[in-house]
TORLOZA-249031 format. One record per residue (C-alpha): residue number from 0; residue in three letters; x, y, z. Coordinates in Angstrom, 2 decimals. Layout:
<recs>
+------+------+---------+---------+---------+
: fike : rovo :      px :      py :      pz :
+------+------+---------+---------+---------+
:  NUM :  ALA :       X :       Y :       Z :
...
+------+------+---------+---------+---------+
</recs>
This chain:
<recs>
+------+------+---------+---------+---------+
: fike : rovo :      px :      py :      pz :
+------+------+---------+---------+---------+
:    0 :  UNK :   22.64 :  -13.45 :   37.62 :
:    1 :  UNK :   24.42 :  -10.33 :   38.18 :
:    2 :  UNK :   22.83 :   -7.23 :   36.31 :
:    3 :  UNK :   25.18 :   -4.75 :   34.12 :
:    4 :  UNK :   22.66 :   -2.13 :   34.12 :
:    5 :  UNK :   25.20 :    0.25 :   36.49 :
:    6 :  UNK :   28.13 :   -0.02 :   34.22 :
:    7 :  UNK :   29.33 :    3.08 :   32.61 :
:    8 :  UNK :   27.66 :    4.76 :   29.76 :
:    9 :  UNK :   30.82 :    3.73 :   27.21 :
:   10 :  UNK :   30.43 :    0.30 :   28.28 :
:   11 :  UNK :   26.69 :    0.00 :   28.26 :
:   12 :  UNK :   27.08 :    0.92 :   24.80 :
:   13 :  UNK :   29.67 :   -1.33 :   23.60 :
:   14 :  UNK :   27.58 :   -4.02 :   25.36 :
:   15 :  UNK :   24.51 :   -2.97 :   23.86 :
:   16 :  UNK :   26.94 :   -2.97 :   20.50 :
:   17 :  UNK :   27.85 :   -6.67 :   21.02 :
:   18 :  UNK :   24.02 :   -7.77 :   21.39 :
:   19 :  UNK :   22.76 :   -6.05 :   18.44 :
:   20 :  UNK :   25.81 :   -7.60 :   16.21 :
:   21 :  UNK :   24.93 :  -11.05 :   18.17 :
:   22 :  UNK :   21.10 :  -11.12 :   17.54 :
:   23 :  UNK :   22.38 :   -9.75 :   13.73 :
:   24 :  UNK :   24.01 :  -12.79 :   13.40 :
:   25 :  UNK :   21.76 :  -14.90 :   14.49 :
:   26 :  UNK :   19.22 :  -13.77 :   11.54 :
:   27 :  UNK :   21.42 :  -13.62 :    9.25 :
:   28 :  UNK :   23.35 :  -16.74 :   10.22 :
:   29 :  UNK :   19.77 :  -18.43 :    9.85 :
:   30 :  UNK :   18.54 :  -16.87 :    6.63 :
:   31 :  UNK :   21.71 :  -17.09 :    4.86 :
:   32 :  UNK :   22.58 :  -20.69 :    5.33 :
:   33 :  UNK :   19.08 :  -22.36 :    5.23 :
:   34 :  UNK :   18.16 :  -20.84 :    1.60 :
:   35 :  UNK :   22.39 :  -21.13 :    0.33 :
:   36 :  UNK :   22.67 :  -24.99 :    1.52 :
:   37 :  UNK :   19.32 :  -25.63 :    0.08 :
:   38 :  UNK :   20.89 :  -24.54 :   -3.74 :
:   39 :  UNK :   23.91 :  -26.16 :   -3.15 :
:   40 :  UNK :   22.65 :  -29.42 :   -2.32 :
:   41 :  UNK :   20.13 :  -29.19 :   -5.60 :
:   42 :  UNK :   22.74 :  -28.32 :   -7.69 :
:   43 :  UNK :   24.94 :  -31.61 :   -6.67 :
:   44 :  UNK :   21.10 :  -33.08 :   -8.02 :
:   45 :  UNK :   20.32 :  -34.23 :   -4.59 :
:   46 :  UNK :   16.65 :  -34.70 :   -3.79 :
:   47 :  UNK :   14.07 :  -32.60 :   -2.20 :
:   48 :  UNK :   13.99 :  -35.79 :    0.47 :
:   49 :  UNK :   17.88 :  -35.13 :    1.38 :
:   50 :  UNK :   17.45 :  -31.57 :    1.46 :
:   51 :  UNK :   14.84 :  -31.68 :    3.73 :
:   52 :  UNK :   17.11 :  -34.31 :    5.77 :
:   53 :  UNK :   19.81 :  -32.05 :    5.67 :
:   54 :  UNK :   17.62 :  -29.08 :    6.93 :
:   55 :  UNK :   16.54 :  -31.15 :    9.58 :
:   56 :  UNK :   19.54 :  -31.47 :   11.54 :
:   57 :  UNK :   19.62 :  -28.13 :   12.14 :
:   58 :  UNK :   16.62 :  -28.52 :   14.31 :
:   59 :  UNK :   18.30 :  -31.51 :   16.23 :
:   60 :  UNK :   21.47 :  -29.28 :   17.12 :
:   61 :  UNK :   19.19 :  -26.94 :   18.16 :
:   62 :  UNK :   17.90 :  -29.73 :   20.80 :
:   63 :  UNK :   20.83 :  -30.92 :   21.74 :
:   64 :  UNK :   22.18 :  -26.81 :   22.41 :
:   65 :  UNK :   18.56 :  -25.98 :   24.50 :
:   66 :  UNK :   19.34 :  -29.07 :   26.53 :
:   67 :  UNK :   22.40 :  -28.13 :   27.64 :
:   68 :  UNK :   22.76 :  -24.43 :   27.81 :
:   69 :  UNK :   21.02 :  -24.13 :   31.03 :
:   70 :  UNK :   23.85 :  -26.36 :   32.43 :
:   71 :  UNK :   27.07 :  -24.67 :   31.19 :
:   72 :  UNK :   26.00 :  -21.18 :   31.24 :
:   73 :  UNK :   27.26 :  -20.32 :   34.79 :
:   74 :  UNK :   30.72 :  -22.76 :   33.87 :
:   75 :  UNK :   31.29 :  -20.53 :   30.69 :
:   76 :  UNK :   29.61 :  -17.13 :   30.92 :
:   77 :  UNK :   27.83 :  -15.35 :   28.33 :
:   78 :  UNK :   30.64 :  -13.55 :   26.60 :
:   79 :  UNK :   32.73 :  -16.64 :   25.48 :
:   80 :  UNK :   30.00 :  -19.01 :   24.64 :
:   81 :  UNK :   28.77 :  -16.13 :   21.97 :
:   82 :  UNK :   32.42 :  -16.08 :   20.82 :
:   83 :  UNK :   32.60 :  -19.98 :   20.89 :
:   84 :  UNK :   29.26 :  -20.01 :   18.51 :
:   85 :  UNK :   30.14 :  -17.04 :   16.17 :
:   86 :  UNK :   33.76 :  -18.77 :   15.58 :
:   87 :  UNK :   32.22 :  -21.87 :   15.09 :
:   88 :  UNK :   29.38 :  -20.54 :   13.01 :
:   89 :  UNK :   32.61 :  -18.73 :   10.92 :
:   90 :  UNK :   34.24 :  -22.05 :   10.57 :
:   91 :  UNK :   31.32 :  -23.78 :    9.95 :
:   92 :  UNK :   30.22 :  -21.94 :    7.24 :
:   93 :  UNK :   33.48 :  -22.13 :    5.31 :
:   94 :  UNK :   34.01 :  -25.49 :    5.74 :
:   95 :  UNK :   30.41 :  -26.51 :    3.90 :
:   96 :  UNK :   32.21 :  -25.81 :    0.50 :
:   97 :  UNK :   35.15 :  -27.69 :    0.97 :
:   98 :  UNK :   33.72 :  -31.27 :    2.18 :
:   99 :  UNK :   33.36 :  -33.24 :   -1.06 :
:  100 :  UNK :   31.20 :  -35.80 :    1.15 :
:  101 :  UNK :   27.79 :  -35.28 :    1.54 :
:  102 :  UNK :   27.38 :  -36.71 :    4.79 :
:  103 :  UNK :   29.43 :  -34.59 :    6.45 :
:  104 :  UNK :   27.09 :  -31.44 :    5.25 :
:  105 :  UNK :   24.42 :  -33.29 :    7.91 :
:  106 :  UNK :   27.21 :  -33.29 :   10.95 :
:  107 :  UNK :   28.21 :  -29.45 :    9.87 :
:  108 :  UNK :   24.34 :  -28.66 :    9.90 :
:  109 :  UNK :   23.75 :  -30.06 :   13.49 :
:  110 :  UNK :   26.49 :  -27.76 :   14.69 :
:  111 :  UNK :   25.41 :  -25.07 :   13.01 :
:  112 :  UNK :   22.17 :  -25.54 :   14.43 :
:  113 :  UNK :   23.97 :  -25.58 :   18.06 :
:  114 :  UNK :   25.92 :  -22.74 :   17.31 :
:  115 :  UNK :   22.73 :  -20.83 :   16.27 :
:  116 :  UNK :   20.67 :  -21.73 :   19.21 :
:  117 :  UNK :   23.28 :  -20.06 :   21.55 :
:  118 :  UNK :   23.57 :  -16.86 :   19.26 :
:  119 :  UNK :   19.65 :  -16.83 :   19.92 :
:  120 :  UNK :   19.29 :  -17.51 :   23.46 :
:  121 :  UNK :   22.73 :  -15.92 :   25.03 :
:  122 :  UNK :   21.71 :  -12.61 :   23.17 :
:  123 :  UNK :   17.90 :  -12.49 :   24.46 :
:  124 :  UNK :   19.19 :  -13.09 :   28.02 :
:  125 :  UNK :   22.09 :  -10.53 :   27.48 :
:  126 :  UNK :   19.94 :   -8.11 :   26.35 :
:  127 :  UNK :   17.28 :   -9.09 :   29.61 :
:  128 :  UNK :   20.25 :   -8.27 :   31.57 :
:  129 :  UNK :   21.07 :   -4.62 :   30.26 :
:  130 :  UNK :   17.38 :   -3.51 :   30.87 :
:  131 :  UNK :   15.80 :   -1.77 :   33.85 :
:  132 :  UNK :   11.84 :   -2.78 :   34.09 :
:  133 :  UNK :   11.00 :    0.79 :   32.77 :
:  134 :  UNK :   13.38 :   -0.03 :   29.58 :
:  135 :  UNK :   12.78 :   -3.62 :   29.13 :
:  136 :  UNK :   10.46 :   -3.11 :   26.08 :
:  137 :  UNK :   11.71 :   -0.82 :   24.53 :
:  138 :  UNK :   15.41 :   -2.75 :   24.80 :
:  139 :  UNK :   13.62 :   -6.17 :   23.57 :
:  140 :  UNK :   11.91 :   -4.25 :   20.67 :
:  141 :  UNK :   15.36 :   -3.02 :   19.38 :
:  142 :  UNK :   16.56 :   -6.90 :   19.80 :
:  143 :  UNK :   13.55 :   -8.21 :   17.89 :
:  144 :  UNK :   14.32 :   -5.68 :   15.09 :
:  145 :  UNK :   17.73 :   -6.57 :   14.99 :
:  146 :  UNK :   16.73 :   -9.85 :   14.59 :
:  147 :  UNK :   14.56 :   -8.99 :   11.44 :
:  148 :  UNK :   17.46 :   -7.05 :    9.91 :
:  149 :  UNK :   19.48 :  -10.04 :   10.17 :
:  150 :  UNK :   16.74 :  -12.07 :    8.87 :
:  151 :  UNK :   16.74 :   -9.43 :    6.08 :
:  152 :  UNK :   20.31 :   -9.53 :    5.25 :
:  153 :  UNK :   20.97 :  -13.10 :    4.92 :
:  154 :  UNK :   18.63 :  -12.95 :    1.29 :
:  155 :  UNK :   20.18 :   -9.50 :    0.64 :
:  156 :  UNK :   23.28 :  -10.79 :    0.55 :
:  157 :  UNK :   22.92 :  -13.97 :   -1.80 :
:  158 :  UNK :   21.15 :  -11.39 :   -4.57 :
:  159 :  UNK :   23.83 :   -9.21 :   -4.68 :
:  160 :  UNK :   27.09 :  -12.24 :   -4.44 :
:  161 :  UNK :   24.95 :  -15.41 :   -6.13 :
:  162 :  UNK :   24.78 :  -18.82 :   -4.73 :
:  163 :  UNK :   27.69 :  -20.38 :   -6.05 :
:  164 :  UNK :   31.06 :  -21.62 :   -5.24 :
:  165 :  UNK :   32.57 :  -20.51 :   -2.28 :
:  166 :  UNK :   32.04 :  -16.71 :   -1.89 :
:  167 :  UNK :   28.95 :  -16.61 :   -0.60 :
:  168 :  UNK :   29.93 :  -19.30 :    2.60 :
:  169 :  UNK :   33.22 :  -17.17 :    3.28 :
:  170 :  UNK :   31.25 :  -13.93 :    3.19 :
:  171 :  UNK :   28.58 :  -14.99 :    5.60 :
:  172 :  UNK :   31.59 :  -17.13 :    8.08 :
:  173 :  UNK :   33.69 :  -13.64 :    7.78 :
:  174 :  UNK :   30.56 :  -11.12 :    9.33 :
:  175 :  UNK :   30.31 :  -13.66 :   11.63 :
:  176 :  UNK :   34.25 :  -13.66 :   12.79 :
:  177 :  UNK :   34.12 :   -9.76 :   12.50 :
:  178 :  UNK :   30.82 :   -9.90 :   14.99 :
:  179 :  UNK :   33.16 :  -12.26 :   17.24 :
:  180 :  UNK :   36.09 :  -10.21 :   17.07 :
:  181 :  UNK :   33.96 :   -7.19 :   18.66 :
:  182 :  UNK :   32.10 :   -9.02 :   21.34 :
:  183 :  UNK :   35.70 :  -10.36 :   22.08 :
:  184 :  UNK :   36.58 :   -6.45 :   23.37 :
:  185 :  UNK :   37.62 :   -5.89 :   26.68 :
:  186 :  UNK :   35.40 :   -3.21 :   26.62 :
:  187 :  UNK :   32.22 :   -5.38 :   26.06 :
:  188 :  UNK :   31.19 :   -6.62 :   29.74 :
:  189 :  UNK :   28.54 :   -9.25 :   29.72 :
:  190 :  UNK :   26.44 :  -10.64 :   32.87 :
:  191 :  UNK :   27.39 :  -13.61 :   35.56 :
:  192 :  UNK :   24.99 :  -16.30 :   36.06 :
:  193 :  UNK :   25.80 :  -18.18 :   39.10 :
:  194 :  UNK :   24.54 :  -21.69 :   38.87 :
:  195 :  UNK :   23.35 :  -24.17 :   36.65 :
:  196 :  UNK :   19.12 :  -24.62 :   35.96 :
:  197 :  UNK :   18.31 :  -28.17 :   36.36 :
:  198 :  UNK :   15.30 :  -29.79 :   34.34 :
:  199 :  UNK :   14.43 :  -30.50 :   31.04 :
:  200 :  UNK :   13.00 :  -28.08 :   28.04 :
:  201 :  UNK :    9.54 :  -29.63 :   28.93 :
:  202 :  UNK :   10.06 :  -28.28 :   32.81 :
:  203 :  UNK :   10.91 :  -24.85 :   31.35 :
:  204 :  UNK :    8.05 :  -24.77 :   28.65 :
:  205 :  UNK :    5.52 :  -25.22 :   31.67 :
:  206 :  UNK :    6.90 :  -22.90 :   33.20 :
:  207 :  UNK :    6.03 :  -20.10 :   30.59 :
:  208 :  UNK :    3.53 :  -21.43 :   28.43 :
:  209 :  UNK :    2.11 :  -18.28 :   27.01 :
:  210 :  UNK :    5.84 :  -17.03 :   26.05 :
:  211 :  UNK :    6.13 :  -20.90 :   24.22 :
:  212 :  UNK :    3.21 :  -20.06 :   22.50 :
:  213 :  UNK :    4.09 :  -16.83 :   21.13 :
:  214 :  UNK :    7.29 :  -18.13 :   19.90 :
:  215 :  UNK :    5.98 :  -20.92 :   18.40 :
:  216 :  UNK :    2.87 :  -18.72 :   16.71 :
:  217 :  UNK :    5.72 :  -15.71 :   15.16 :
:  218 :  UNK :    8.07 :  -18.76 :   13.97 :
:  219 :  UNK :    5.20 :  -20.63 :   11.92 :
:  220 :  UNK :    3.55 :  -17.30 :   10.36 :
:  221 :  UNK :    7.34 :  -16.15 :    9.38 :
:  222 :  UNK :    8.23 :  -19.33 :    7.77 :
:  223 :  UNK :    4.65 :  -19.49 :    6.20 :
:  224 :  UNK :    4.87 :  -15.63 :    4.79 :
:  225 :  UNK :    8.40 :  -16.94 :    3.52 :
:  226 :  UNK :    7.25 :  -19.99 :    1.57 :
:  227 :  UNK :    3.91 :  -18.50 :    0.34 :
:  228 :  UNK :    2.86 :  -14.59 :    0.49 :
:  229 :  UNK :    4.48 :  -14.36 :   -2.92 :
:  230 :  UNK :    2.58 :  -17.21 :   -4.44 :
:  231 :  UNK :   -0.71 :  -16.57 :   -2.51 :
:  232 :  UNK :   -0.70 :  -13.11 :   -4.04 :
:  233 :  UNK :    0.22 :  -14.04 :   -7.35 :
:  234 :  UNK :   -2.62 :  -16.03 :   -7.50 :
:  235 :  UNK :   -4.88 :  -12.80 :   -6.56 :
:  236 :  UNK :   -2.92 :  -11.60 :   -9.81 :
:  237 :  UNK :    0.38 :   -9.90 :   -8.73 :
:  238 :  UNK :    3.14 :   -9.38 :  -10.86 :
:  239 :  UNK :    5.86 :  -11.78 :   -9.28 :
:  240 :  UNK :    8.46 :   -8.90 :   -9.52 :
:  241 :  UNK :    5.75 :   -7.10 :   -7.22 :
:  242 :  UNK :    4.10 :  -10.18 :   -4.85 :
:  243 :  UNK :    7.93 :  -10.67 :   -4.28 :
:  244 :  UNK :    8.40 :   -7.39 :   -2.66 :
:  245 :  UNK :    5.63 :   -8.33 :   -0.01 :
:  246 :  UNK :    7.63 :  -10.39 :    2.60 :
:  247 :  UNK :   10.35 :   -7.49 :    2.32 :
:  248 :  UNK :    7.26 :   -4.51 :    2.94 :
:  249 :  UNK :    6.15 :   -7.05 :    6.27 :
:  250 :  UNK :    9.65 :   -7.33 :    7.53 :
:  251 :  UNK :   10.58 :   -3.35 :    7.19 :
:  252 :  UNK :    7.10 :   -3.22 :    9.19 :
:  253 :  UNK :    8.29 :   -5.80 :   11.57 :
:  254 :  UNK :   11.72 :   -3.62 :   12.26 :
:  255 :  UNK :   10.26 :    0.00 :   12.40 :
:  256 :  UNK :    7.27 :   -0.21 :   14.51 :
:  257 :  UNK :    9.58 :   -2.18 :   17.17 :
:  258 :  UNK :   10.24 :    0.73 :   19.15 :
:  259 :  UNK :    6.97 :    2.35 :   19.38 :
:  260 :  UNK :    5.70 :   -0.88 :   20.32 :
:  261 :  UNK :    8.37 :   -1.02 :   22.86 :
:  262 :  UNK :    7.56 :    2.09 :   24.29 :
:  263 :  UNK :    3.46 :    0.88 :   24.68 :
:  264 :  UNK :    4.75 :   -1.92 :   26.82 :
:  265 :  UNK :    6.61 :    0.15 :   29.13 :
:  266 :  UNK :    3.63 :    2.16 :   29.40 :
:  267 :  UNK :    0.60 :   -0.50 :   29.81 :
:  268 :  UNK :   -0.29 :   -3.57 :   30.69 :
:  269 :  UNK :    1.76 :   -5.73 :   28.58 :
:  270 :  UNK :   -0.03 :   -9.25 :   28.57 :
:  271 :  UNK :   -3.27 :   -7.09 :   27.41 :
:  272 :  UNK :   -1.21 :   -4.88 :   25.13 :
:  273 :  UNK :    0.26 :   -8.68 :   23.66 :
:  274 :  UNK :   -3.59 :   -9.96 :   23.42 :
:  275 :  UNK :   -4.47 :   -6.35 :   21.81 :
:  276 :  UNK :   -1.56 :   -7.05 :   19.53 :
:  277 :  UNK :   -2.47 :  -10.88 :   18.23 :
:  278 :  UNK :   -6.21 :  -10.20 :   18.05 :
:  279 :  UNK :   -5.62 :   -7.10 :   15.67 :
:  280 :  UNK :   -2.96 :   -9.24 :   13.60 :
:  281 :  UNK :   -5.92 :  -12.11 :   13.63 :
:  282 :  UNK :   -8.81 :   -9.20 :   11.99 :
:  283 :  UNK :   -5.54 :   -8.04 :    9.64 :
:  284 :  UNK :   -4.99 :  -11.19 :    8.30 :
:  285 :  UNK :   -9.19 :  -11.33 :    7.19 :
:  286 :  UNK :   -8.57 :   -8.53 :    5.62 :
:  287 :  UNK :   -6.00 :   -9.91 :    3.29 :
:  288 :  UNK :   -7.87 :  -10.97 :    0.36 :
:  289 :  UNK :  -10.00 :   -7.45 :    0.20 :
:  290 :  UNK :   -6.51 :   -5.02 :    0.36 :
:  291 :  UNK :   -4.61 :   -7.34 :   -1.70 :
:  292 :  UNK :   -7.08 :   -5.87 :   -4.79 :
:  293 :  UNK :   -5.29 :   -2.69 :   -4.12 :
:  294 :  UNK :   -1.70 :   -1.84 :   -4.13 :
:  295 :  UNK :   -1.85 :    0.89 :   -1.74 :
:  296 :  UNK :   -3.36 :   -0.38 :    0.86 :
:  297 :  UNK :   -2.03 :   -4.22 :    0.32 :
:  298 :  UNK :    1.73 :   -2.27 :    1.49 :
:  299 :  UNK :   -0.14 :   -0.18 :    4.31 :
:  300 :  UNK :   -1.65 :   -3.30 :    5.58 :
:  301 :  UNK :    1.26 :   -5.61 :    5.62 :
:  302 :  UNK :    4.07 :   -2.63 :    6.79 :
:  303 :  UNK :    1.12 :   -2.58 :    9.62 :
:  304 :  UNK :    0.33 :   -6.42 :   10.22 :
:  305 :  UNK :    4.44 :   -7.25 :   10.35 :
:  306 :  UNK :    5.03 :   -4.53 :   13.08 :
:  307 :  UNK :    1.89 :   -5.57 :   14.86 :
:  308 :  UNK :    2.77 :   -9.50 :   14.47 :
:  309 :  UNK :    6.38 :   -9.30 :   15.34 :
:  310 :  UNK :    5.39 :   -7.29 :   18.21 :
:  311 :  UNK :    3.75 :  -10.12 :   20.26 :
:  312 :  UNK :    7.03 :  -12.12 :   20.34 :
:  313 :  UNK :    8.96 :   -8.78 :   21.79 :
:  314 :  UNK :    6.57 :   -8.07 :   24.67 :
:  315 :  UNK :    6.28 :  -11.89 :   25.37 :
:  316 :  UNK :   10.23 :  -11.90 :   25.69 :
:  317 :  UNK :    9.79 :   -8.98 :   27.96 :
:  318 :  UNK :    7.67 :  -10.44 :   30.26 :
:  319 :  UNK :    9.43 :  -13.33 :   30.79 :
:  320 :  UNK :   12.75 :  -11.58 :   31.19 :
:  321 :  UNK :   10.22 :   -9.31 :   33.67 :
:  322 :  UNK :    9.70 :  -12.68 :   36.20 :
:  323 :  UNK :   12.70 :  -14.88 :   35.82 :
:  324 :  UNK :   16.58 :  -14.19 :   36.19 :
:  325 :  UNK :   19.69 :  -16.49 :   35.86 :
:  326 :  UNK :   19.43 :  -20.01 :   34.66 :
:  327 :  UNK :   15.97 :  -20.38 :   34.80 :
:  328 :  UNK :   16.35 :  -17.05 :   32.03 :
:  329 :  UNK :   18.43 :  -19.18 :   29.94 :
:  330 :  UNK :   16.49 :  -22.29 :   30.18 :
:  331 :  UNK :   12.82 :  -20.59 :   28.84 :
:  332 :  UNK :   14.64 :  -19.10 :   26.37 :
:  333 :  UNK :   16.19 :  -22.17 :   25.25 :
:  334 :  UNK :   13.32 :  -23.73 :   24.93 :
:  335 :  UNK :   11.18 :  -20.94 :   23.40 :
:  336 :  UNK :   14.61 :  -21.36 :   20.35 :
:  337 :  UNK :   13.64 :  -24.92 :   20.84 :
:  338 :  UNK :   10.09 :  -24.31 :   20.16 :
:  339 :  UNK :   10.87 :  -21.61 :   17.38 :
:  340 :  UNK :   12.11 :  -24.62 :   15.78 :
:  341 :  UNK :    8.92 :  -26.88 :   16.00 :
:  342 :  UNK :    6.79 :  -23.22 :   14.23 :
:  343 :  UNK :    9.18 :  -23.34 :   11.66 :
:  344 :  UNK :    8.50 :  -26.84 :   10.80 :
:  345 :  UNK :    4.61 :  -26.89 :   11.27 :
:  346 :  UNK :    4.04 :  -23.45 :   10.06 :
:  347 :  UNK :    4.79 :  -24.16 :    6.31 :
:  348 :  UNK :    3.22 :  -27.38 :    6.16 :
:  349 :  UNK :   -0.15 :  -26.05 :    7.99 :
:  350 :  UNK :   -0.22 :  -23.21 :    5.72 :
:  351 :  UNK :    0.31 :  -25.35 :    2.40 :
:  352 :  UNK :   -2.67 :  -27.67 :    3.28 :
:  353 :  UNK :   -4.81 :  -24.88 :    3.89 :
:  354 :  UNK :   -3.95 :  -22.95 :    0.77 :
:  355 :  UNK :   -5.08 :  -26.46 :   -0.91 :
:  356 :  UNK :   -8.38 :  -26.22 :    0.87 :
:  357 :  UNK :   -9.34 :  -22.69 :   -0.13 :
:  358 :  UNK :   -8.07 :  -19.95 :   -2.18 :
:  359 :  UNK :   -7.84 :  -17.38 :    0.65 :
:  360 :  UNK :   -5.50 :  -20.46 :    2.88 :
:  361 :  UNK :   -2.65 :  -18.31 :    4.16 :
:  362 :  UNK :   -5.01 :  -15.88 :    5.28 :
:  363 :  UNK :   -7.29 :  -17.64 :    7.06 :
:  364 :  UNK :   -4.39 :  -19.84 :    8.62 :
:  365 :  UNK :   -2.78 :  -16.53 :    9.64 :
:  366 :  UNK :   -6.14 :  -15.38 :   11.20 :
:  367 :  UNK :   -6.84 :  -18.88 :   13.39 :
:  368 :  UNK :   -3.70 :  -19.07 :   14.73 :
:  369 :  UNK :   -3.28 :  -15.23 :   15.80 :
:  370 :  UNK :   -6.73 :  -15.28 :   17.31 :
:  371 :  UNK :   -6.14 :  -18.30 :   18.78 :
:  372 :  UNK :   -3.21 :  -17.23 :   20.53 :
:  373 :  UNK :   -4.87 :  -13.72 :   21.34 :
:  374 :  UNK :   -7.25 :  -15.68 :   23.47 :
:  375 :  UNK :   -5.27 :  -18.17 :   24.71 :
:  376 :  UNK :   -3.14 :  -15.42 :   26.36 :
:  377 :  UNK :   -6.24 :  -13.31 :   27.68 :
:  378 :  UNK :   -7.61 :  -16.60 :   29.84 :
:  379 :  UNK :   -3.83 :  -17.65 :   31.11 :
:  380 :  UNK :   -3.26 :  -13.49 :   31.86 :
:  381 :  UNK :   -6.70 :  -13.89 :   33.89 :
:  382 :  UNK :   -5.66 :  -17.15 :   35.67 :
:  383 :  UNK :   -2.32 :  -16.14 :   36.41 :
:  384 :  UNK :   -2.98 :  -12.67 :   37.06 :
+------+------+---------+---------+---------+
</recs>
């Protein structure tokens, strides 16, 4: 892969431009369409069973993308298979409204699911690419929180234009042509991988297993907090108006204290700083049902705990993009998106059983799995020193 660090300043920054809007999309792309589908497919009466079908195939596109990015990349480049997935998110999006057949929401889903996979991946090894090592932190934590506002957005936007009809599919498929139409600029330059990566997402997982753990640990907490901070606290006896705003606190958390966290990792050792990180998000967690007696320190906590969480999965992108380059890049990424996947699916159902166990579930779950991880990547950073 060719680096794009020594390009001038105005094009560094139209590049650095098209990631943000890329990894934007991503989260929003994600956020918008999972919840939107969901209440258009109950509203047609279907069941719980087809939505979850439905919801499903959005995992298997992402399989079938992670398979075979690592063998196109260097055919296609970076820059047009972004544009190829935001156009076909765009059209993808609008076209969910139209199709009076239900089975045809399951074939749009799987290449939605493609189409997101390469938004992830392409813009993680884009952004790898405009990074010197004494940056790379710092340049991953802005991705990660760009991420999070996208995540943010795609809920913002449904409260404020409904679920109904088709406005809110053409609003999301025309942000996601207007983020295509600015990556498309000639004065966006994007990096040249070579050659293809040959091997399966299995070969790649092995090949970073700490960086496959991390992604699979932030995607089954997120999805968790999702599905059940709000109902965990108003259990504790929250207000929902107020247990509600909770996720929202841990995400603004998750997007602010990127950058400082960046900066650490520059600075230190970054596998300890990413142990530091997991085992102080495991202790957080225990705290839970104390703080959440007190509204105060409940929002202190969580701003806290979703800075501290998300930053694990920043400095574990930055050491990977640290040791590998090219198509080997592209092919850990694509499988930590394909393992992203695999959190998202555990990580709610984990979390429900253990709420049905004890009282204090989430928080407890929360707390294994971070301290779990924490020493998991203490021994490998030991082994592989």
């Amino acid at each position: 892969m060719s680096e794009i660090a020594s390009q001038t300043p105005v094009a560094n920054l139209y590049s650095r431009g098209a990631v943000i809007a890329t990894a934007t999309m991503f989260g929003l792309t994600y956020s918008l369409s999972a919840a939107l589908i969901a209440f258009s497919l109950a509203e047609r009466g279907l069941s719980e069973v087809v939505i979850g079908a439905n919801a499903a195939m959005h995992a298997v596109g992402v399989l079938f993308a992670a398979v075979l990015l690592p063998r196109i990349i260097a055919v296609f480049g970076i820059r047009r298979l972004v544009i190829l997935a935001l156009v076909v998110a765009s059209a993808v999006l609008a076209s969910f409204p139209a199709m009076p057949v239900i089975w045809l929401w399951f074939l749009l889903r799987l290449v939605l699911g493609m189409a997101s996979e390469v938004l992830f991946v392409l813009s993680e090894a884009w952004t790898n690419s405009l990074s010197t090592e004494a940056t790379r932190a710092r340049s991953m934590a802005a991705y990660t929180a760009a991420l999070s506002v996208g995540f943010a957005l795609g809920p913002m936007i449904l409260s404020v234009i409904g679920t109904s009809g088709f406005t809110p599919y053409l609003a999301g498929a025309a942000v996601a042509l207007a983020a295509a139409a600015f990556v498309a600029s000639p004065k966006v330059e994007a990096p040249v991988f070579d050659e293809p990566a040959a091997g399966s997402p299995v070969r790649f997982m092995r090949m970073a297993p700490v960086a496959i753990a991390a992604t699979v640990l932030n995607a089954a907490i997120e999805t968790a907090g999702l599905s059940f901070l709000a109902i965990y606290a108003v259990h504790l006896g929250w207000p929902e108006a107020e247990a509600t705003r909770l996720m929202s606190c841990m995400m603004i958390g998750a997007i602010l204290l990127q950058l400082p966290i960046g900066w650490l990792g520059d600075k230190m050792d970054r596998i300890k700083l990413v142990a530091a990180l997991a085992l102080l998000a495991a202790l957080g967690a225990l705290v839970w049902p104390l703080a959440l007696r007190n509204e105060v320190l409940t929002y202190a906590l969580l701003f806290l705990w979703g800075g501290a969480f998300v930053g694990v999965y920043t400095l574990m992108l930055t050491i990977v993009g640290s040791r590998f380059q090219g198509a080997e890049l592209i092919g850990i990424y694509a499988a930590m998106g394909l393992m992203w996947g695999l959190g998202a699916l555990l990580g709610p159902l984990a979390a429900g059983a253990a709420m049905e166990v004890s009282r204090h579930g989430l928080a407890f779950f929360a707390a294994a799995i971070c301290g779990a991880f924490g020493l998991f990547a203490m021994i490998r950073g030991r082994h592989t020193g």
